[in-house]
C-alpha positions as CSV (number, residue, x, y, z in Angstrom):
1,X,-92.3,-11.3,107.5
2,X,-89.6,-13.1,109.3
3,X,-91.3,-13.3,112.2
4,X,-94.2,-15.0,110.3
5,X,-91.0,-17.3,108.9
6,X,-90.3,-18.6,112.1
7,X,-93.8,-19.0,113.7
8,X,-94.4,-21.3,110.6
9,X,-91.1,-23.3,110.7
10,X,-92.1,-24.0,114.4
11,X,-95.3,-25.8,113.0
12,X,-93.4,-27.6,110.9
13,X,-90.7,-29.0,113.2
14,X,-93.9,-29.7,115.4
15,X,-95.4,-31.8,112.8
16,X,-91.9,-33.0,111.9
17,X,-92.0,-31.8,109.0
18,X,-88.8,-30.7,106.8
19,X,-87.9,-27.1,107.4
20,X,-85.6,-26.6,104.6
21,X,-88.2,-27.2,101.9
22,X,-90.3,-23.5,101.3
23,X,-92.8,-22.8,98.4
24,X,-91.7,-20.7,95.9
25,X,-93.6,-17.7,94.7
26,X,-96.2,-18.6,91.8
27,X,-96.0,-16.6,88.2
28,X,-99.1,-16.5,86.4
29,X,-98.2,-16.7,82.9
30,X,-95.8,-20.1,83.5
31,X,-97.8,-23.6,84.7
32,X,-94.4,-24.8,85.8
33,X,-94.0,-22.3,88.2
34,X,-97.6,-22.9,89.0
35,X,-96.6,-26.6,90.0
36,X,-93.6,-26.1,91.5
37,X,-95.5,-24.1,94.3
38,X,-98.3,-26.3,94.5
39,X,-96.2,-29.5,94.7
40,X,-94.1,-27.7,97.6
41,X,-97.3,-26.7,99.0
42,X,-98.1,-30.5,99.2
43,X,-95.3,-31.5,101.1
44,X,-96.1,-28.4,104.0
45,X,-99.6,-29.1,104.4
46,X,-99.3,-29.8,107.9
47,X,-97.7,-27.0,108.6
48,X,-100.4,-24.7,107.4
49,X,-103.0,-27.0,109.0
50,X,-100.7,-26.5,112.3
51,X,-100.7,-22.7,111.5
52,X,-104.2,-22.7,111.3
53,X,-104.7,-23.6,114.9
54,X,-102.1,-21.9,116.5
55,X,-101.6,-18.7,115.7
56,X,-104.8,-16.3,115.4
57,X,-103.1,-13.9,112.8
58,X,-102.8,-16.7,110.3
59,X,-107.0,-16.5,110.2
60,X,-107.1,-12.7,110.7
61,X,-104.6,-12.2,107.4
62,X,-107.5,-13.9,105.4
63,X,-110.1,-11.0,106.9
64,X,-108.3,-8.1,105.1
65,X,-109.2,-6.5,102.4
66,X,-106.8,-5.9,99.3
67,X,-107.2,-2.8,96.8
68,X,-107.4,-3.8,93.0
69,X,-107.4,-0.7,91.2
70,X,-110.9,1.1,92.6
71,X,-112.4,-2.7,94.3
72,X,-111.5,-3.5,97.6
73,X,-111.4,-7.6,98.1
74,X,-110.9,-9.4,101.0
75,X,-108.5,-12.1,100.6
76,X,-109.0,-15.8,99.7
77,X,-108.4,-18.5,101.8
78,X,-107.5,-20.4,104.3
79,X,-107.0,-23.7,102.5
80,X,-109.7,-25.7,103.1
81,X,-109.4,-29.8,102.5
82,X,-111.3,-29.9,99.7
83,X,-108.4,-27.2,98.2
84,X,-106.2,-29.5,99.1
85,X,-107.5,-32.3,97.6
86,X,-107.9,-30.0,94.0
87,X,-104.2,-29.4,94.5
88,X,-103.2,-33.1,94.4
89,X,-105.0,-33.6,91.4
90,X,-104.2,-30.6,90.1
91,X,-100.2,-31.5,90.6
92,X,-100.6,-35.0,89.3
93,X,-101.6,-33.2,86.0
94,X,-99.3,-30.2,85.9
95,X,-96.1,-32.7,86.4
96,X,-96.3,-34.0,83.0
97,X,-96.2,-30.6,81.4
98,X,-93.3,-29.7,83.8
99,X,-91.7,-32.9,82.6
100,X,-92.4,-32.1,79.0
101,X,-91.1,-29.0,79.3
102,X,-87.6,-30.0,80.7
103,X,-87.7,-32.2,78.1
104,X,-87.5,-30.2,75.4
105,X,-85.6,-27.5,76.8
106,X,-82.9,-29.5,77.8
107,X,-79.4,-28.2,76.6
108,X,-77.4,-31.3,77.0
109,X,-79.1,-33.9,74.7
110,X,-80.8,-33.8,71.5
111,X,-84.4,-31.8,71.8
112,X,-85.4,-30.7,68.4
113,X,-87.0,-34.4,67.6
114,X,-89.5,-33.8,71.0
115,X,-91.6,-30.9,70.7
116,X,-94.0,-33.0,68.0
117,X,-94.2,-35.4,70.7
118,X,-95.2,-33.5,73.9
119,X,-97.4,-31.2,71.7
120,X,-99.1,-34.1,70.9
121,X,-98.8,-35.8,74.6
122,X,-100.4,-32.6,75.9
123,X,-103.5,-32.2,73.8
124,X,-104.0,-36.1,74.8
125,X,-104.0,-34.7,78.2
126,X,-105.9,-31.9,78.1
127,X,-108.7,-33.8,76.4
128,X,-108.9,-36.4,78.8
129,X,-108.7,-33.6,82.1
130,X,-112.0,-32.1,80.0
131,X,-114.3,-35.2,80.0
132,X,-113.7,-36.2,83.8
133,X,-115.9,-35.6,86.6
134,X,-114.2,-33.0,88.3
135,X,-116.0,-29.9,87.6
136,X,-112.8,-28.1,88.6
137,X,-110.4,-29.8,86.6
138,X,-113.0,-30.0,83.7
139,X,-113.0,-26.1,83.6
140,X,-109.1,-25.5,83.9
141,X,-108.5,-28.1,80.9
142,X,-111.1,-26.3,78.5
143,X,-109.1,-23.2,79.4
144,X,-106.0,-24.6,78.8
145,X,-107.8,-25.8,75.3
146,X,-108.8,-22.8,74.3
147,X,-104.8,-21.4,74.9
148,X,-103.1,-24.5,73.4
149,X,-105.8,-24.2,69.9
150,X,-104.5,-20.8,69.7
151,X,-101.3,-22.0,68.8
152,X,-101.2,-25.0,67.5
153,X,-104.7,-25.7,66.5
154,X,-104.1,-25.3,63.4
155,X,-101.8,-27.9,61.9
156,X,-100.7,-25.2,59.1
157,X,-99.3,-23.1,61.8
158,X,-96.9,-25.6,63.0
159,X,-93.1,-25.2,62.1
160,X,-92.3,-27.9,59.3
161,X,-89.4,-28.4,60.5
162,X,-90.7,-30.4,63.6
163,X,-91.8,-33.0,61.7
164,X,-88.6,-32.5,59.4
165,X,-86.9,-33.6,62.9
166,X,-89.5,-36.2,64.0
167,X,-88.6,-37.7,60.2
168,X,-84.7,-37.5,61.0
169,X,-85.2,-39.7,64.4
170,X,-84.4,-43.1,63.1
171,X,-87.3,-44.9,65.3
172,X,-89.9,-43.0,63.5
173,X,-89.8,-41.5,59.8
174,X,-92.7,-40.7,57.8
175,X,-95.1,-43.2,59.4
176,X,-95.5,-41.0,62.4
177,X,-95.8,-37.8,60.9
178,X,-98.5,-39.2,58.7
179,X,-99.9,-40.4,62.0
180,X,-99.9,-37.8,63.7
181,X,-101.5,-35.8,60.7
182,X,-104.1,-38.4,61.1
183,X,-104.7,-37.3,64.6
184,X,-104.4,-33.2,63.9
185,X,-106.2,-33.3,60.7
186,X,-109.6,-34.1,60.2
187,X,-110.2,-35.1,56.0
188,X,-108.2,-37.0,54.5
189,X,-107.4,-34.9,51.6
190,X,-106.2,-32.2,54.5
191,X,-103.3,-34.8,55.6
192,X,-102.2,-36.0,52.0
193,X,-101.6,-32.3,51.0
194,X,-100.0,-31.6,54.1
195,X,-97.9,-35.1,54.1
196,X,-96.9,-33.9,50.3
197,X,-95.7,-30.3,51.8
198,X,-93.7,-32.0,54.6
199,X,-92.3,-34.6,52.0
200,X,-91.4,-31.7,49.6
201,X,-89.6,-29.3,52.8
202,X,-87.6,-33.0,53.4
203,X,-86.4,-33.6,49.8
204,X,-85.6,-29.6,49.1
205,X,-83.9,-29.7,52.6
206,X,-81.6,-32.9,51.4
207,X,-81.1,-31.3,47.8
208,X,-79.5,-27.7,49.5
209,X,-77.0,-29.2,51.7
210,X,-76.3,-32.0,48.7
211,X,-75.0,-29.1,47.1
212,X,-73.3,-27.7,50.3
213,X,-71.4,-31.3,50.8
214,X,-71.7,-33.5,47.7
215,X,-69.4,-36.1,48.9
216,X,-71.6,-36.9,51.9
217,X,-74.7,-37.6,49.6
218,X,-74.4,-40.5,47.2
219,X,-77.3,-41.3,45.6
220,X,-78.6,-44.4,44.7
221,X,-81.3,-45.5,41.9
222,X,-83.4,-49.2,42.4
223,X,-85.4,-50.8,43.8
224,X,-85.3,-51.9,47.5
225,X,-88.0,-54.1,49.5
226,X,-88.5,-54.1,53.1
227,X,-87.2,-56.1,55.8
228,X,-90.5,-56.6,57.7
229,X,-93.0,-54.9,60.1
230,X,-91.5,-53.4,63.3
231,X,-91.8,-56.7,66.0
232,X,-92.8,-54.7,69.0
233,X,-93.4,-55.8,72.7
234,X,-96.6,-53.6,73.5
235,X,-96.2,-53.8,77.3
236,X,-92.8,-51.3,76.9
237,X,-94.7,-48.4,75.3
238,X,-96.3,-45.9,78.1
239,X,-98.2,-44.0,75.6
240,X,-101.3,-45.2,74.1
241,X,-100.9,-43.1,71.1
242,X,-97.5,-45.0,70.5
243,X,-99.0,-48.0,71.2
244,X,-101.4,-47.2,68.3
245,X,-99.1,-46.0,66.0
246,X,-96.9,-49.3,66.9
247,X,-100.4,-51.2,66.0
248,X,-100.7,-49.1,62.2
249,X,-97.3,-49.9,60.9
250,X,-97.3,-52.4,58.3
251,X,-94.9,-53.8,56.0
252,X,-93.7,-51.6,53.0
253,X,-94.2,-52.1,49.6
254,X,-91.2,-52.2,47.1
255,X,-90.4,-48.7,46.3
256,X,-88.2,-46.5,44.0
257,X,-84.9,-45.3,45.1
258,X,-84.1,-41.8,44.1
259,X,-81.6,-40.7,47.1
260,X,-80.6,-41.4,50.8
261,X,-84.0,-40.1,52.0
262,X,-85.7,-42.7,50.1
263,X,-83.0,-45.1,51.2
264,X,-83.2,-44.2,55.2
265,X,-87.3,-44.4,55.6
266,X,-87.2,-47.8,54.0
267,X,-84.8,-49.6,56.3
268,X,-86.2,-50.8,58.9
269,X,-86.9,-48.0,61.9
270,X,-84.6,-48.4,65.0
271,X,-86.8,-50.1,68.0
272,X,-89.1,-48.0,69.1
273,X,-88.7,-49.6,72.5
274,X,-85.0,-49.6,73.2
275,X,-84.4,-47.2,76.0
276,X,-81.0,-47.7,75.8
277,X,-81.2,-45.8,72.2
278,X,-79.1,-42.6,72.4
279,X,-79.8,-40.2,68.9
280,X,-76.1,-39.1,69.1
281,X,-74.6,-42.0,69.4
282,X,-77.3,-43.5,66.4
């Protein structure tokens, strides 16, 4: 109520607290929303703490019962500190799925290269959440497992053309689709045939709009050597599956040439370290 509004803005003005900030309502079926509330939460703490004390309905809200369907339960809460300290955790690993997400929902740079990479990013996450000590963190990560293997769990369900795009960003080709095959798929045999089916998507791709724009596709017949292994300053990358990736590239062998695919994966990839590097500009 707004009366509730203003007892609770009082607290905060008491504890010198920011007024204008105010938690936004959660929705169930998004995490961001989930963190945006928490995170706002956060910063009001003492506020609630300050409600807590002063104002007796605050406790008696928590006392009522709610009806769900024929159940009558009484409500949850108040925070206690041990909630609070779930929350800051909890935060801490919600934010980099809210990053994530703006990421690759942005509508003002390029996006379609990033979803291989978060996807990955986030089941690295989600593992490590599952083997730490926090028995409430441990159980919301093997949720979240169980929700992020039903959809991309299986490597075969996984739109090709993500890695067609992953492929088409110049700082990482074929070497880190394999690579990340390596990480998704368990037998080796599993990754060469799926490698082979990403390979084939890439050539038909290139062949389809040859034909659309033949001018724009020269092709060229040889043989062309590499210049070299990638020289990369380790301390730079933030992700330890880059850093391992960065760690498996070796120098390539002398290959055929049979078009400008075979031509672009052989030059030497764009430094994966640059972040200066803008894809439209490339």
């Amino acid at each position: 109520s707004s009366q509730r509004l203003e007892k609770f803005r009082a607290c905060l003005e008491r504890e010198k607290v920011d007024t204008r900030t105010m938690v936004p309502l959660d929705v169930c079926t998004r995490w961001n929303s989930t963190y945006m509330m928490l995170e706002s939460a956060l910063k009001l703490q003492k506020g609630f703490e300050r409600m807590e004390e002063d104002d007796p309905n605050f406790l008696g809200y928590f006392e009522e019962y709610e009806v769900h369907g024929k159940e009558k339960k009484k409500r949850v809460g108040p925070p206690t500190s041990l909630d609070w300290d779930n929350t800051k955790v909890f935060v801490k690993f919600l934010k980099k799925f809210y990053d994530a997400t703006l990421r690759f929902s942005a509508s003002k740079t390029v996006s379609s290269n990033a979803p291989l990479h978060e996807i990955c990013s986030f089941l690295e996450e989600i593992d490590t959440m599952m083997n730490v000590y926090d028995v409430v963190m441990c159980k919301i990560a093997t949720m979240m497992k169980r929700k992020f293997d039903k959809y991309w769990g299986n490597v075969n369900n996984i739109n090709k053309l993500f890695f067609v795009a992953v492929i088409l960003d110049p700082r990482y080709k074929m070497e880190y689709v394999e690579f990340y095959l390596g990480d998704l798929v368990s037998d080796e045999n599993g990754v060469n045939d799926m490698s082979l089916e990403i390979k084939t998507l890439k050539h038909n791709l290139y062949d389809y709009y040859r034909k659309q724009n033949p001018a724009a596709a020269q092709v060229f017949h040889g043989n062309v050597e590499s210049e070299g292994s990638l020289h990369v300053n380790n301390d730079v990358t933030k992700s330890s599956r880059l850093q391992k990736f960065l760690k498996s590239r070796r120098d390539k062998d002398v290959v055929e040439i049979r078009n400008e695919i075979d031509k672009y994966l052989l030059e030497l990839p764009v430094n994966l370290t640059n972040d200066e590097f803008k894809l439209l500009d490339w």
